[in-house]
C-alpha positions as CSV (number, residue, x, y, z in Angstrom):
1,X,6.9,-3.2,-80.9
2,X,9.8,-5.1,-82.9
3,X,8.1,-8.5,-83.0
4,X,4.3,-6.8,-84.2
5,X,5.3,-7.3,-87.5
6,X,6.1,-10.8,-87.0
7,X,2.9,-11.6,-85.3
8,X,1.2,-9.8,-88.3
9,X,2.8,-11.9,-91.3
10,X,1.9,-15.1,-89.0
11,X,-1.7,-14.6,-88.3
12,X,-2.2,-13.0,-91.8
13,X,-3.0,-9.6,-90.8
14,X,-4.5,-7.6,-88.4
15,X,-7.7,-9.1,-87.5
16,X,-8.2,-12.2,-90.1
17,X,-10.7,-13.9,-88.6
18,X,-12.8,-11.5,-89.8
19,X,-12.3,-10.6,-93.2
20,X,-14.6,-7.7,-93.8
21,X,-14.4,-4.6,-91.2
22,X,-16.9,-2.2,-92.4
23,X,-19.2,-3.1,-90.1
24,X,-16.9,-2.5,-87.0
25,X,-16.7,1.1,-85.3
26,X,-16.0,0.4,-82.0
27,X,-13.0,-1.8,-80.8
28,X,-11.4,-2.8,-77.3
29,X,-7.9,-3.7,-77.3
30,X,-7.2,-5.1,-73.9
31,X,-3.3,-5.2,-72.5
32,X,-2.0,-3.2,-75.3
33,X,1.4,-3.0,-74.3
34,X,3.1,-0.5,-76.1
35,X,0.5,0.0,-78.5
36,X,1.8,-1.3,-81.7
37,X,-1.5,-3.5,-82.5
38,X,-3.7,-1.0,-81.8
39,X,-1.6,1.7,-83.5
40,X,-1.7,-0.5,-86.8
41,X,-4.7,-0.8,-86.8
42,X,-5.9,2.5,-86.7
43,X,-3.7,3.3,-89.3
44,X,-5.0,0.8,-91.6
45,X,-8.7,1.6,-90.5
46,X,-9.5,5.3,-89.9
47,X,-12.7,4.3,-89.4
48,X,-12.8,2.4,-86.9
49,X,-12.8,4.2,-83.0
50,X,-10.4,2.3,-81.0
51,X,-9.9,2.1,-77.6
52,X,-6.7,0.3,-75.8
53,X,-6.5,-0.1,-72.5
54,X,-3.7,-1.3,-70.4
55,X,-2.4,-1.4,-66.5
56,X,1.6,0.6,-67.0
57,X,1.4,4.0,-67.1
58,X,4.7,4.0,-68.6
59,X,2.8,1.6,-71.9
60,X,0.1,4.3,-72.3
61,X,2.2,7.3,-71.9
62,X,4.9,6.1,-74.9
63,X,1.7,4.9,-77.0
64,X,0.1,7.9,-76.9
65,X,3.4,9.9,-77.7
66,X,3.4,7.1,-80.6
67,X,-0.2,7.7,-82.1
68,X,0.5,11.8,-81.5
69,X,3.5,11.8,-83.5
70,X,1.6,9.5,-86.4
71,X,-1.4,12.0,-86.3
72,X,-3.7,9.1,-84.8
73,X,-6.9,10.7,-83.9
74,X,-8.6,7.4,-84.1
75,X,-6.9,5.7,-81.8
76,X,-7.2,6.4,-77.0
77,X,-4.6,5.1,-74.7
78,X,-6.2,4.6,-71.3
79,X,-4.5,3.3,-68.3
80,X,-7.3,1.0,-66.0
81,X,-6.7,-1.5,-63.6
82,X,-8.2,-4.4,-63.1
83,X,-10.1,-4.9,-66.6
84,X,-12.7,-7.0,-65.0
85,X,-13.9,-3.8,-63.4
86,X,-14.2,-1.5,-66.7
87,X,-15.6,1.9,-66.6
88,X,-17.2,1.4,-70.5
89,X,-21.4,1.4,-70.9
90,X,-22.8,-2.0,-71.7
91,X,-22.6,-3.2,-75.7
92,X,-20.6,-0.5,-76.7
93,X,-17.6,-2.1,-78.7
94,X,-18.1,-4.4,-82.1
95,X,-14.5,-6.1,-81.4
96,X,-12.9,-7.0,-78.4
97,X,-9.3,-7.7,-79.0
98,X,-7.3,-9.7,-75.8
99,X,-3.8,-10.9,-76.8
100,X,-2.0,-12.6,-74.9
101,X,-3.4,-11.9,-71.3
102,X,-2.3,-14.5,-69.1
103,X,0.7,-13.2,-68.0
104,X,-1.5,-10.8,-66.4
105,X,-4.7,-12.5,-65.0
106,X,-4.2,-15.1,-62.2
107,X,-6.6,-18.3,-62.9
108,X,-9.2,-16.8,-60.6
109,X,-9.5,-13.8,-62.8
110,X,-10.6,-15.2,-65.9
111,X,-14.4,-15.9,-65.6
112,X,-14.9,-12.3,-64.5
113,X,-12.9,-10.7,-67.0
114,X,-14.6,-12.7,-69.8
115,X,-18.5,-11.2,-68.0
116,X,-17.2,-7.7,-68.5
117,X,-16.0,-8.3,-72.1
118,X,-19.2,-9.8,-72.9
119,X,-20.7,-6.7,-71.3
120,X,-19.5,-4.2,-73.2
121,X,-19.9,-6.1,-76.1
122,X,-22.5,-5.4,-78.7
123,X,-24.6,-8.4,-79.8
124,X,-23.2,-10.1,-82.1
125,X,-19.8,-8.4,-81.2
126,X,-17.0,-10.5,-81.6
127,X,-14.4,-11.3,-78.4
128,X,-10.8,-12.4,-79.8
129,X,-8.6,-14.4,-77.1
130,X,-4.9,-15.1,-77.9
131,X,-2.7,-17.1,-76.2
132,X,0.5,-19.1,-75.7
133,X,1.0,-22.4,-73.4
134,X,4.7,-21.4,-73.0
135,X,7.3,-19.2,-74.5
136,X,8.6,-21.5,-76.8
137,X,9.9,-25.0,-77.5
138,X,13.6,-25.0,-78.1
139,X,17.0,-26.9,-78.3
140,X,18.9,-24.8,-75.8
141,X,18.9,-26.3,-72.1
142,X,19.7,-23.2,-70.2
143,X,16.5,-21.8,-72.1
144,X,14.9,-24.9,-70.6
145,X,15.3,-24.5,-67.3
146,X,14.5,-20.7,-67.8
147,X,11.3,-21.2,-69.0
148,X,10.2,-24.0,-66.4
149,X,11.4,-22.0,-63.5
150,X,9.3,-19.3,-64.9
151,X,6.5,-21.6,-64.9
152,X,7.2,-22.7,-61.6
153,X,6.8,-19.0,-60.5
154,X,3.6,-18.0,-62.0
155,X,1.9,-21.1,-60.9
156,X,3.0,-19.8,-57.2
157,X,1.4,-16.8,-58.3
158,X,-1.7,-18.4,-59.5
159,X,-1.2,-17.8,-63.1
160,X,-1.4,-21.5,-64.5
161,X,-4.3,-24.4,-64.9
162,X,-1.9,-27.1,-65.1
163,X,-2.5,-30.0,-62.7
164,X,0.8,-30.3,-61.9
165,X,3.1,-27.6,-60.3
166,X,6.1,-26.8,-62.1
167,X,5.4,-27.8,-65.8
168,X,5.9,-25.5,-68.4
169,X,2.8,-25.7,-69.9
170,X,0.2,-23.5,-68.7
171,X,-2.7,-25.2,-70.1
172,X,-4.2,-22.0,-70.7
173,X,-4.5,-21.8,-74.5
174,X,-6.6,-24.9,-74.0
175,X,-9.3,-23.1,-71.9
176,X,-10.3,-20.8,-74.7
177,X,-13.1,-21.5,-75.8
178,X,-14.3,-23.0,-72.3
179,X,-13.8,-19.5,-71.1
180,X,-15.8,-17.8,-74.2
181,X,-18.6,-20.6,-73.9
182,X,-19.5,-20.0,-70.2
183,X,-19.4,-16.0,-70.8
184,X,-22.3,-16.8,-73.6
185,X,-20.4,-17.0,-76.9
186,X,-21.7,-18.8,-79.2
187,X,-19.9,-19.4,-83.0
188,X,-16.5,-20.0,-81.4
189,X,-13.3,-21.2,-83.7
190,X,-9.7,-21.3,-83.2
191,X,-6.8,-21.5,-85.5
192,X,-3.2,-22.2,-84.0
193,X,-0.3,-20.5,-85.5
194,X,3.7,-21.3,-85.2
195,X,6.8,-19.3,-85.7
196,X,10.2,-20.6,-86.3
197,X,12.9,-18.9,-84.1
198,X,15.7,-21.3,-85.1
199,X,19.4,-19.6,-85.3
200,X,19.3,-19.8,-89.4
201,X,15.6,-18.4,-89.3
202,X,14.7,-15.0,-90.4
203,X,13.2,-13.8,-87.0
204,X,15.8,-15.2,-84.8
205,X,17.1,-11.1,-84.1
206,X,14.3,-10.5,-82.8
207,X,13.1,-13.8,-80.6
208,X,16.5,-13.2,-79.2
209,X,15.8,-9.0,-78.2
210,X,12.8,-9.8,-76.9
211,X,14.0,-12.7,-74.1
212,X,17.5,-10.8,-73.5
213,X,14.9,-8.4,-72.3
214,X,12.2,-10.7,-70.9
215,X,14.0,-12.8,-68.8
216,X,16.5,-10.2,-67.2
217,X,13.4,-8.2,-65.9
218,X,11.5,-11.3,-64.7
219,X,14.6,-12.3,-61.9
220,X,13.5,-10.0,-59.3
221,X,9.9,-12.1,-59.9
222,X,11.5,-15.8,-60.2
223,X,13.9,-15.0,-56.8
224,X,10.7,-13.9,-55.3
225,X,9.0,-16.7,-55.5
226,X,12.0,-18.9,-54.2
227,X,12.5,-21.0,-57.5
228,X,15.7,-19.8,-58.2
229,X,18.7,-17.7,-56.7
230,X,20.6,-14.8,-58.6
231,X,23.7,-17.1,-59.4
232,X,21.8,-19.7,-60.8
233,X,19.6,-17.3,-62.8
234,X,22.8,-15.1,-63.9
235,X,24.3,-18.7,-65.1
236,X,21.6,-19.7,-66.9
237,X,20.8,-15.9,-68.8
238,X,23.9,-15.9,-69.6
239,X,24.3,-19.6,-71.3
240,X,20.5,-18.9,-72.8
241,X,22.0,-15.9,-74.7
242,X,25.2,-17.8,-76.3
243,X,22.7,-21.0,-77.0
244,X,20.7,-18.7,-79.0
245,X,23.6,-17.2,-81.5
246,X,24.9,-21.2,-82.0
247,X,24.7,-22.7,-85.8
248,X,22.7,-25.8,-84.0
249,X,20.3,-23.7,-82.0
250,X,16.2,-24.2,-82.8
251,X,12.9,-22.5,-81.7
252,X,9.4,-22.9,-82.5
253,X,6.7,-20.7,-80.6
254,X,3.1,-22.1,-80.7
255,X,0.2,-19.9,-80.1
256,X,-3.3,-20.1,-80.6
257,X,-6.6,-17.7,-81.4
258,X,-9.4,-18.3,-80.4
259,X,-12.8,-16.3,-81.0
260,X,-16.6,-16.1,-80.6
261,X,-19.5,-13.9,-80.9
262,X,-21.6,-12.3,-78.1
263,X,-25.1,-13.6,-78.2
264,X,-27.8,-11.6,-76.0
265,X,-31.1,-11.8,-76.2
């Protein structure tokens, strides 16, 4: 919820690919989270009927306490699972909004979720993917080896394209448009965004929150897999955390959207 500001002031708003909304009445946010995109939005655009799905209870419950205590009457919290299998009629929504996915879709997954998205899009609806390759690119080694161990992990559990196991790139951001092509999108563009994390930068707070957070709940997940043991990973969180408060430390998260529009005959 902290950082949907951020992502706001980077991508220029709420949904700037598309400048002009008044045409939109239906719209899909997919993964929502705690809420706090599709919250905004139906703030800024009473309007518009919006829909957000996600797979934790616990995200719906708080985002609907959020939008009740905003007087939100625009805006539905729904808790679904798997969102390739979504109980919504065909061409129903004018925007479907998908941020930041991967983290919950193992490669496999992709194709199908993409054919239900184009399913309950309208014609000429618009399907908006948003993705990152890895967390960040920093000069913090603990934060490093963090994030490639993390990698390692997820491509045990399926969750990256990259050729080779254990690089930190997931390659996903890449397949973007490939995914919105073979669903039948037509029109596609991207536009890649970056934000500066660096110890003297004015987001630093947060970035720092967010993977104090982040990478304390994801041990249980990396000692799983077998990429790591709790020492090492209590070492490294630890060292991650000071590296991040240090006058030398740097950051730079790359990310990039990518959209089309649903053609159907």
């Amino acid at each position: 919820m902290s950082q949907e500001p951020l992502l706001l002031q980077a991508m220029g708003g709420l949904f700037s690919e598309k400048a002009d909304l008044s045409d939109v009445h239906y719209l899909l946010d997919v993964y929502c989270g705690p809420g706090g995109w599709a919250l905004e939005m139906a703030f800024y655009h009473p309007n518009i009927e919006i829909i957000a799905i996600d797979t934790n209870r616990h995200n719906i419950e708080y985002a609907q306490a959020q939008a009740k205590v905003q007087g939100l009457s625009n805006v539905h919290f729904i808790c679904v699972n798997p969102v390739w299998e979504l109980d919504f009629p065909d061409d129903t929504f004018d925007i479907i909004n998908a941020r930041f996915i991967s983290a919950f879709l193992q490669t496999q997954d992709w194709p199908g979720a993409l054919q239900e998205f184009v399913r309950i899009s309208k014609p000429n609806g618009i399907i908006r993917l948003i993705e990152s390759d890895e967390p960040f690119t920093s000069s913090s080694a603990a934060c490093e080896r963090l994030k490639q161990l993390s990698a390692q992990a997820l491509a045990l559990h399926g969750q990256s394209f990259h050729p080779l196991r254990g690089a930190v790139n997931s390659r996903v951001a890449a397949r973007l448009g490939k995914f919105l092509r073979e669903a039948g999108c037509q029109r596609i563009q991207e536009k890649a965004y970056v934000i500066n994390y660096a110890s003297d930068a004015l987001y630093n707070n947060l970035k720092y929150d967010s993977l104090k957070v982040l990478y304390k709940l994801a041990q249980p997940f990396l000692c799983a897999k077998g990429v790591a043991m709790q020492s090492e990973l209590d070492q490294l969180y630890e060292q991650m955390l000071t590296d991040m408060l240090t006058n030398n430390f740097y950051a730079l998260w790359y990310f990039l959207s990518c959209w089309g529009y649903v053609m159907k005959s």
